[in-house]
C-alpha positions in Angstrom: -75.3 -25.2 74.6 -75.3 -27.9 71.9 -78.4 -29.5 71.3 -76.6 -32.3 70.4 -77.0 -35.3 72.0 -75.1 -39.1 72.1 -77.8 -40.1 69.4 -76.4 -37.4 67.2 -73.2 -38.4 66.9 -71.7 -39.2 63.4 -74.3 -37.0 61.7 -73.4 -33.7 60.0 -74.5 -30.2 62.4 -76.8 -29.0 59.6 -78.9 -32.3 59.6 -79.4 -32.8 63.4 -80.1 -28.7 63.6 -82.6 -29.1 60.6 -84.1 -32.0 62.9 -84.6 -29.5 65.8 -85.6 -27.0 64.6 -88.6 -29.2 62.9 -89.1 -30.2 66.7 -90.2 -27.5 67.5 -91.9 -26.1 64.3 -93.2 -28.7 62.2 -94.0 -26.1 59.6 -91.1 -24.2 59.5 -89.5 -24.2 56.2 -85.3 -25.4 56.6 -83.3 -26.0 53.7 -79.8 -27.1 54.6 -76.7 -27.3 52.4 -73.8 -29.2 53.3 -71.1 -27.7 51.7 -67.8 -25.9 52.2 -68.8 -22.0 53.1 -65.4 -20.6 52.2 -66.2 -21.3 48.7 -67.9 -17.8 48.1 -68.9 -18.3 44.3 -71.5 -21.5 46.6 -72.2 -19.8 49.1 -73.3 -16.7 47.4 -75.6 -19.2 45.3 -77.0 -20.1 48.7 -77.7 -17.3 50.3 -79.5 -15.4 47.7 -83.0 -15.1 48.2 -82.7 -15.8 51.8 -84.0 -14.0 54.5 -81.7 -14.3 57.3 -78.5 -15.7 57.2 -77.4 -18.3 60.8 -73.7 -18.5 61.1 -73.4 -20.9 63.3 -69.9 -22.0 62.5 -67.1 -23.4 63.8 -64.1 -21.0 62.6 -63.5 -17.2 62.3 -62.5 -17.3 58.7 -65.8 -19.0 58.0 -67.8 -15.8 59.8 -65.7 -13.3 58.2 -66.8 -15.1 54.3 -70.1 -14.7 55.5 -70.1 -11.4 56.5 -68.8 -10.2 53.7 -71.6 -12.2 51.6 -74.1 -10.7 54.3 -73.4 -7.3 53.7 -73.0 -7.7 50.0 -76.6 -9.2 49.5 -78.3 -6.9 52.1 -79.4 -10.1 54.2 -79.5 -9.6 58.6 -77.3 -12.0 59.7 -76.8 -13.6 62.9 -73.1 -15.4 64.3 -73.4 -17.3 67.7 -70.2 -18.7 69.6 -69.9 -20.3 73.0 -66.6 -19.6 75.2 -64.4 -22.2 75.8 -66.1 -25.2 77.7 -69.3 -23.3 77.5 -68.5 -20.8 80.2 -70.4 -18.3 78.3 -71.2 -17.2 75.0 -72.1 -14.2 72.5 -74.8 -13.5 69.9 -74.1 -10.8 67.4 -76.9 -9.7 64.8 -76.0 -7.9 61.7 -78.5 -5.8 60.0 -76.5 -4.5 56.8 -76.6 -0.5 56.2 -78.6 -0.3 59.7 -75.1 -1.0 61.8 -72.0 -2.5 62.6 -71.4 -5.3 60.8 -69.0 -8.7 62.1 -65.8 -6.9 61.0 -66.8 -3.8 62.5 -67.0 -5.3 65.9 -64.5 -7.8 66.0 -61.6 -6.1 64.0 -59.0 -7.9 64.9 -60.7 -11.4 63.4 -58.8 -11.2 60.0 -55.3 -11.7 62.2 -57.2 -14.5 63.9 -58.2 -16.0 61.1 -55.0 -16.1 59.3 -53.6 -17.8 62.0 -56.5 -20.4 62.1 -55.8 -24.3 60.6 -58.2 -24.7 58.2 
């Protein structure tokens, strides 16, 4: 579930996440960027020299972007989605060369995402 609450609204995901997370960890080390993740030339800039990559996103063509980024740079990834009014949900890790990646197990995604309004 969203961690999101009524206090939250009108600011951006990656600020109110950042927020959390800090919560909980005062020394953990977040750097957020709020920028479009389709642009891969950015978000190639962004993800090297991370450790693990949180794809958190709203969209499948988004996942698929970083995916490809993810197994291009050799950085574990992980994609989280909840069903439709929260009935459920899935976590999927990545670990590039070690197994299946996003596109491995959710082959039909590209037809989904073609479909998607961006």
């Amino acid at each position: 579930r969203h961690v999101c609450g009524l206090s939250d609204l009108g600011r951006l995901k990656t600020n109110v996440m950042r927020d959390r997370v800090l919560e909980k960890n005062p020394f953990a080390e977040v750097e957020i960027f709020n920028t479009n993740i389709n642009n891969a030339e950015d978000a190639r800039k962004i993800f090297q020299g991370c450790d693990l990559i949180i794809a958190a996103t709203d969209n499948i063509r988004s996942r698929l972007n970083i995916n490809t980024l993810s197994i291009e740079l050799g950085i574990p990834s992980l994609y989280g989605k909840c069903a439709v009014r929260a009935a459920g949900g899935e976590v999927l890790r990545v670990r590039p060369k070690v197994g299946p990646c996003f596109s491995c197990i959710y082959a039909d995604a590209s037809m989904e995402a073609a479909a998607e309004e961006m």
